[in-house]
Structure formats: C-alpha cells, structure tokens
LUMKOL-929942 format. One line per field, with one value per residue (C-alpha): residue number from 1; residue in three letters; x, y, z. Coordinates in steps of 0.05 Angstrom, whole numbers. Each point is the difference from the previous one (the first is absolute). Last residue first. Layout:
<recs>
nr <- c(NUM|...)
rest <- c(ala|...)
xx <- c(X|...)
yy <- c(Y|...)
zz <- c(Z|...)
</recs>
This chain:
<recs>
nr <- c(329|328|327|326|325|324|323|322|321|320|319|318|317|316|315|314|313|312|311|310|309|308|307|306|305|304|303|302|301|300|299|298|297|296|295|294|293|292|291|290|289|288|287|286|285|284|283|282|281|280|279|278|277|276|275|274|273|272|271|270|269|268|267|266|265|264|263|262|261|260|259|258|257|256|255|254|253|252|251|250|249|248|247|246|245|244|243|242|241|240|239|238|237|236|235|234|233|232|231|230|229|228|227|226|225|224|223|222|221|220|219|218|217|216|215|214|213|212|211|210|209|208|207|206|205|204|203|202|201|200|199|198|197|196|195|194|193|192|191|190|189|188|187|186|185|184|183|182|181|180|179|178|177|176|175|174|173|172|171|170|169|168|167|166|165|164|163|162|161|160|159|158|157|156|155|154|153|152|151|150|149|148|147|146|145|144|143|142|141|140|139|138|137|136|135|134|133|132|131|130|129|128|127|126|125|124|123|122|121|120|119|118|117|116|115|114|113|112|111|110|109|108|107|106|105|104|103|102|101|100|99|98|97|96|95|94|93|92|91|90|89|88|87|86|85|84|83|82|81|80|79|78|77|76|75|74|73|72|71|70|69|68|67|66|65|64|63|62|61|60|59|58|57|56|55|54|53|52|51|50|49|48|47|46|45|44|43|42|41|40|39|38|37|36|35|34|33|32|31|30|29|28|27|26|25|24|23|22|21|20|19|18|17|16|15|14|13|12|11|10|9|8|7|6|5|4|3|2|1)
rest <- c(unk|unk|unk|unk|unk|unk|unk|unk|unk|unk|unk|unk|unk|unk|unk|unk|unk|unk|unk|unk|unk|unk|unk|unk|unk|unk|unk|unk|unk|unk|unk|unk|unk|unk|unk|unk|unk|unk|unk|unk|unk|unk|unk|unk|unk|unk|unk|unk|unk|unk|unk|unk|unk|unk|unk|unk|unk|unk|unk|unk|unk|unk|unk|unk|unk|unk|unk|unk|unk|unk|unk|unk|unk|unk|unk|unk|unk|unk|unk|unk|unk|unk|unk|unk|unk|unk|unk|unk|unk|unk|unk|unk|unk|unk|unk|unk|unk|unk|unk|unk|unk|unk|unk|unk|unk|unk|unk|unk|unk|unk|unk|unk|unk|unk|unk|unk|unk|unk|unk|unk|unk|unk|unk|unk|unk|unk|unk|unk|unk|unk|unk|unk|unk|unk|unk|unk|unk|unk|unk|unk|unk|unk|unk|unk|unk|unk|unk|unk|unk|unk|unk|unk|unk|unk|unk|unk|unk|unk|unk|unk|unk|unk|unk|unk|unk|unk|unk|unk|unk|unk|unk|unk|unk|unk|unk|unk|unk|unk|unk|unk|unk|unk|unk|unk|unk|unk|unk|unk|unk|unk|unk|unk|unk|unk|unk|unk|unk|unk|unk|unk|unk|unk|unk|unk|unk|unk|unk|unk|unk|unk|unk|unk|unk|unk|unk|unk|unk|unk|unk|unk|unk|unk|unk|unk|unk|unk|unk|unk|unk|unk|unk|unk|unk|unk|unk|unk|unk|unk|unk|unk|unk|unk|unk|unk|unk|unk|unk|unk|unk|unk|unk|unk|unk|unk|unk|unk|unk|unk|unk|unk|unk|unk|unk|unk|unk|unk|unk|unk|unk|unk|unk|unk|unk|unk|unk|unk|unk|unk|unk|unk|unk|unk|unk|unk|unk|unk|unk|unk|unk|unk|unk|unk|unk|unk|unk|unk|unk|unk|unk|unk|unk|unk|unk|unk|unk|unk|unk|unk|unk|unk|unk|unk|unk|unk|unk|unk|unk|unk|unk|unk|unk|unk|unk|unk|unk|unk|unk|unk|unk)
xx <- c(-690|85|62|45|40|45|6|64|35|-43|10|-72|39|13|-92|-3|53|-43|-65|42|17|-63|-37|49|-10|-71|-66|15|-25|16|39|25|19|-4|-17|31|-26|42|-13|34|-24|-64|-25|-27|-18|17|-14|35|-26|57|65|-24|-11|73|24|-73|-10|71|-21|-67|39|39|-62|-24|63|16|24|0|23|-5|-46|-6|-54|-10|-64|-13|-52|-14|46|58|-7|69|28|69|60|60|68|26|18|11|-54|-32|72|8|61|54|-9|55|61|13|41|49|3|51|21|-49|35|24|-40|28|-4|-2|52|-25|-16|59|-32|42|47|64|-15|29|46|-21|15|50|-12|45|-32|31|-24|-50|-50|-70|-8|-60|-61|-9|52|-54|-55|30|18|-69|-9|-11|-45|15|-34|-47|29|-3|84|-20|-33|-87|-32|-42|-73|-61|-17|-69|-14|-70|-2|-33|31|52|31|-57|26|37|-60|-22|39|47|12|25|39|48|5|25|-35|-12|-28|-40|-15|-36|57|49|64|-7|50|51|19|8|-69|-21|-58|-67|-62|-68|-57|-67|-13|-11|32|70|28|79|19|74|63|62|66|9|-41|-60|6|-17|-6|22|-25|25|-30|63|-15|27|50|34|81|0|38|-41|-26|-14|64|-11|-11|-70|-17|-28|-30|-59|-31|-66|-58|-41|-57|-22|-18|40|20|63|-3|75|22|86|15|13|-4|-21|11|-42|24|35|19|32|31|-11|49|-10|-26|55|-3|49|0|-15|-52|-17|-70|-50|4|-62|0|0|-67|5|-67|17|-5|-29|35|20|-33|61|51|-60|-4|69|7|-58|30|71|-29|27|-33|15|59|70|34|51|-70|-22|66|-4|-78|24|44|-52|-47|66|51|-14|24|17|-27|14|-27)
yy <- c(313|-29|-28|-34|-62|-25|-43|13|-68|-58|-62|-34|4|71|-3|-48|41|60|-30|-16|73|28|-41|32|67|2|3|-31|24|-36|-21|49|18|68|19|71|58|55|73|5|-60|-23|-63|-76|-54|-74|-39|-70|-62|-39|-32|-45|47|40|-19|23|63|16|-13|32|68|-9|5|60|40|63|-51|7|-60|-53|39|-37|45|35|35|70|31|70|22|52|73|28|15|31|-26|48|-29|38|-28|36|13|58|31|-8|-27|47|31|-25|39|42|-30|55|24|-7|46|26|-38|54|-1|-28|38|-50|15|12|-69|-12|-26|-49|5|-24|-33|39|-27|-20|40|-37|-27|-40|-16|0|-63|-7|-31|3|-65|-49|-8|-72|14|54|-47|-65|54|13|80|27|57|51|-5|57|59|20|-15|-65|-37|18|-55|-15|13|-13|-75|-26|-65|-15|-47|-63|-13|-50|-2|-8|39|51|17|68|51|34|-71|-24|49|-10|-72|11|-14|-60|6|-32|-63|-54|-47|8|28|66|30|46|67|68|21|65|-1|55|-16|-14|-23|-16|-61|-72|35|24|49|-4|60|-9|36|-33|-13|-52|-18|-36|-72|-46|51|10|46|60|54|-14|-25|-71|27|-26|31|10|-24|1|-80|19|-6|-26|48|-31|-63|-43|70|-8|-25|14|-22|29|-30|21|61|35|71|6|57|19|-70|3|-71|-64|-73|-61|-66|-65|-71|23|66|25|69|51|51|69|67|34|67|-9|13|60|47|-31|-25|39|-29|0|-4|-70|-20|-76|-44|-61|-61|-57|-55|-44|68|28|-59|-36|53|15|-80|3|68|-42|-72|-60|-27|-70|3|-8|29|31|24|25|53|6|33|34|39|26|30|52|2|-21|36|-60|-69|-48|-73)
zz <- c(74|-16|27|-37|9|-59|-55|-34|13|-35|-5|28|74|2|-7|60|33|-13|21|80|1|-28|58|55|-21|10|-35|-63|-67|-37|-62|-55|-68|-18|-73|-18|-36|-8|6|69|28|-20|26|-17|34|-14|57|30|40|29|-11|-59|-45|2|-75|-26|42|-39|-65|14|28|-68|-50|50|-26|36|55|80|34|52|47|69|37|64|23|22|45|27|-56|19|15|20|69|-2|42|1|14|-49|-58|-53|-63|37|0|-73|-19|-25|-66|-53|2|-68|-54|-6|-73|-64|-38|-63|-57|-58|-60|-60|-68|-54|-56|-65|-46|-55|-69|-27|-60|18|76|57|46|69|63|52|71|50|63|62|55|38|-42|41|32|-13|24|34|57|22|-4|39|58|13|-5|71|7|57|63|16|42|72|6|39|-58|-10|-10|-61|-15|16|-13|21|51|20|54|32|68|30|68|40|57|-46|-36|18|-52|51|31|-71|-14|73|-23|-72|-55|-46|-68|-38|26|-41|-16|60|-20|35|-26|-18|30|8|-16|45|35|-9|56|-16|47|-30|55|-38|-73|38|-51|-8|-38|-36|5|-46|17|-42|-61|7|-16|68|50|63|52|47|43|57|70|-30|-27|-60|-22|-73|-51|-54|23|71|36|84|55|21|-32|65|21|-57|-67|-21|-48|-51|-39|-64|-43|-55|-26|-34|-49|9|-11|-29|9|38|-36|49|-15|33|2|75|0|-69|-7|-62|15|43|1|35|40|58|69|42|14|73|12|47|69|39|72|31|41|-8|-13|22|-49|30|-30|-64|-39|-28|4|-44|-49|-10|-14|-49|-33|-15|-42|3|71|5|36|-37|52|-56|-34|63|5|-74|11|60|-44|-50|54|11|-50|-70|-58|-44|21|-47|12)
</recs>
C-alpha cells in the first residue's frame, strides 16, 4: 500500500496493520478510541490554529484497495458524517507539516488541498463552526471528515462522536506573513517544458534575392517593462477561524443514504444499479446541479448512522469503492 502524505489518522492505520487485527481501515479505529468511554466534556479555551506549515495539494495515495486523488475543490460542498480524533495525537505532524492540537479548530480531509478553512455545519443541532484542514483522513468509508476534539464540543457532538454534517470550502489559509500561500507548480510539469537556450546566439541578415520585391522595414514597438505581480488579497477574516460558533437553520429531519454515483447519463446509472442488484434495493432520482442534470443512484433511507454503516459494507462488498454516505431531507 502507498501512503503519501499521511501523518496523523494515517499512522495508526500501519500501526494496526503491523498487529495485523482485523480492523483495516484508520477512521473505525479513531472512532472506537473516541467513543470506547465516557468522554468528559473538558473546559479548554479555544486555540485558533497557527499560520504555519505548508501549502501542498498532494499525490494520489492508495489506502487499502481504495485510491484517493487530491485537488484544487473550491466549490466543495458535501454532506455526511463526521467524526473526531483527540489528545492521543496531540503534538504530532499533520501531513503539511503541521503540529495537531487537540484544543486547536482543526480537521482532516481526504482531498482538499492543505491548509484550507472549511465550515463544519452540525445537521442534528444547526451549529457551525470554521476548521482549518491540515490533514488526511478519516479512512473509514462513510466519514467525511474528522475534527479535532476541542471542534467537536463547540459543535455538540463530542459525546457521540459522530454527527451528520454539511461541509463547504471557503477558502485557503492564510501562511504566517498574513498572505495566501503561493502556488506550487508540480515538479513533473516544470521539467516537462523545456529550457530557454542559454547560450549566445549568432545572427546575420540574409542576402537579397536578384529581382525580388523588398518589403519596408516593420517598425517594432518597444516592450512596456515589466510589472510587479501584485499580492493576492489576504483571506477574508469571516473566512478564518475564529472560534466563533454560529447557529444556522438546518432541517427538522434528515435521513442518510448510500449513493453509489451521480451520472449525467441515466444509461450508466442502470449499468451501475445493474452490477450492484443484489446488495439491496436501489433508486434512480434525478437533480439539477448547477445547470446540469444528473441521475443519482442511491439506497435508503436509513435512519441512523449505524444502519448506513453496515448497507455500505454490503454495497463495498458488490465491488464497488465510490459509494458513499450522504445525508439528505
């Protein structure tokens, strides 16, 4: 297995696979450590995270049978459930080279870019708090996101350790200077173009032909010189985290549901309905997003998490890897 940029939820997964115990997968470990007890409630004073780290987006990386490719996704906006990971982390590298903190408004993510600030809306209670993404993970199929301990008392579900969320992308973090982080260019696309010459360069003008009408010279305008790039703005301070927990109206009741994919094609949604019959009932409904018309195949809808967990094995287990849990009216 390959497991590029993984720091925090991704190391316990080697550490179990060395055991060789029978759970394979990262999030259902954090999960279990999170909710094995009691938790307590602790009082600790909000820590806003530091500036610092680096901006990377990352490699494709492999966990398990499953690969995972990070990008550029500033219209992310997805439901599902969320998770958290705690004190046993604290101090250690998040996967851009931060330090985690369990008092810290952090969370990782599975393909944003790094550092990134995200809203975290809890779906059961209408709270919503920003976090910064510093990290990878969860691993779990059907979690989202995991955040850190201290985020997940400010948005209600740190005694149950999981709750259905809305997740939107706002913008990236700020570095410690106050400004956005640069753009990296992947060095397999800078190798690809290639050098200027540097070398000198011997020129000479070309005879004229006997006989052939001679155009007038072209009058070349001098280049204008060249400008300053100006700074990118810095991050909006409503798009920071802050520590500040809003209240947002949320549906009186939502339901979760295994969706297996989302095609513009209904001819593939059948294909795929098809290839997945005999792990349940599945619907084909259809919805506009952004112009587009897509068909969205799903099963459900269950009424709590642990039902959607137990359908989406059944559903991993029919050979497929992109269904995922969703949460929905």
């Amino acid at each position: 297995f390959v497991y590029p940029d993984l720091s925090l939820t991704g190391s316990i997964r080697v550490d179990f696979q060395r055991n060789q115990l029978r759970f394979g997968v990262v999030g259902l470990a954090v999960f279990a450590a999170a909710c094995a007890t009691t938790p307590k409630v602790t009082q600790n004073p909000v820590k806003v995270p530091p500036n610092a780290g680096v901006y990377k987006v990352g490699k494709p990386y492999q966990v398990g049978s499953i690969w995972y490719y990070p990008r550029e996704q500033p219209d992310y906006d997805e439901t599902g459930i969320a998770s958290w990971y705690g004190p046993e982390f604290g101090s250690r590298k998040t996967a851009n080279g931060e330090r985690f903190d369990p008092d810290g408004l952090t969370a990782a993510h599975r393909t944003l870019p790094m550092p990134v600030n995200v809203r975290v809306t809890n779906l059961d209670n209408g709270k919503s708090l920003i976090v910064r993404v510093n990290d990878r993970g969860p691993f779990s199929r059907g979690r989202i996101i995991d955040v850190s301990a201290r985020a997940a008392q400010l948005l209600g579900f740190y005694g149950q350790g999981t709750a259905r969320v809305r997740v939107t992308y706002l913008a990236r973090a700020d570095l410690g200077d106050g400004k956005p982080p640069p753009d990296i260019t992947p060095p397999e696309i800078a190798s690809a173009v290639p050098a200027a010459p540097a070398g000198k360069v011997d020129t000479a003008a070309i005879s004229i032909i006997p006989g052939a009408a001679v155009a007038p010279p072209v009058k070349v305008a001098a280049l204008p010189a060249p400008t300053k790039v100006p700074d990118l703005p810095p991050t909006p301070a409503a798009d920071q985290p802050t520590g500040q927990v809003t209240t947002v109206s949320v549906p009186t009741t939502t339901r979760l549901y295994i969706q297996a994919g989302a095609f513009s094609s209904y001819d593939n949604a059948m294909r795929l309905r098809d290839k997945l019959a005999n792990s349940g009932e599945w619907l084909i409904s259809s919805i506009d997003r952004n112009g587009r018309k897509l068909y969205r195949l799903r099963m459900g809808p269950f009424n709590d998490t642990p039902s959607a967990d137990a359908a989406l094995a059944r559903v991993s287990g029919a050979g497929t890897n992109d269904a995922e849990i969703v949460v929905d009216r």
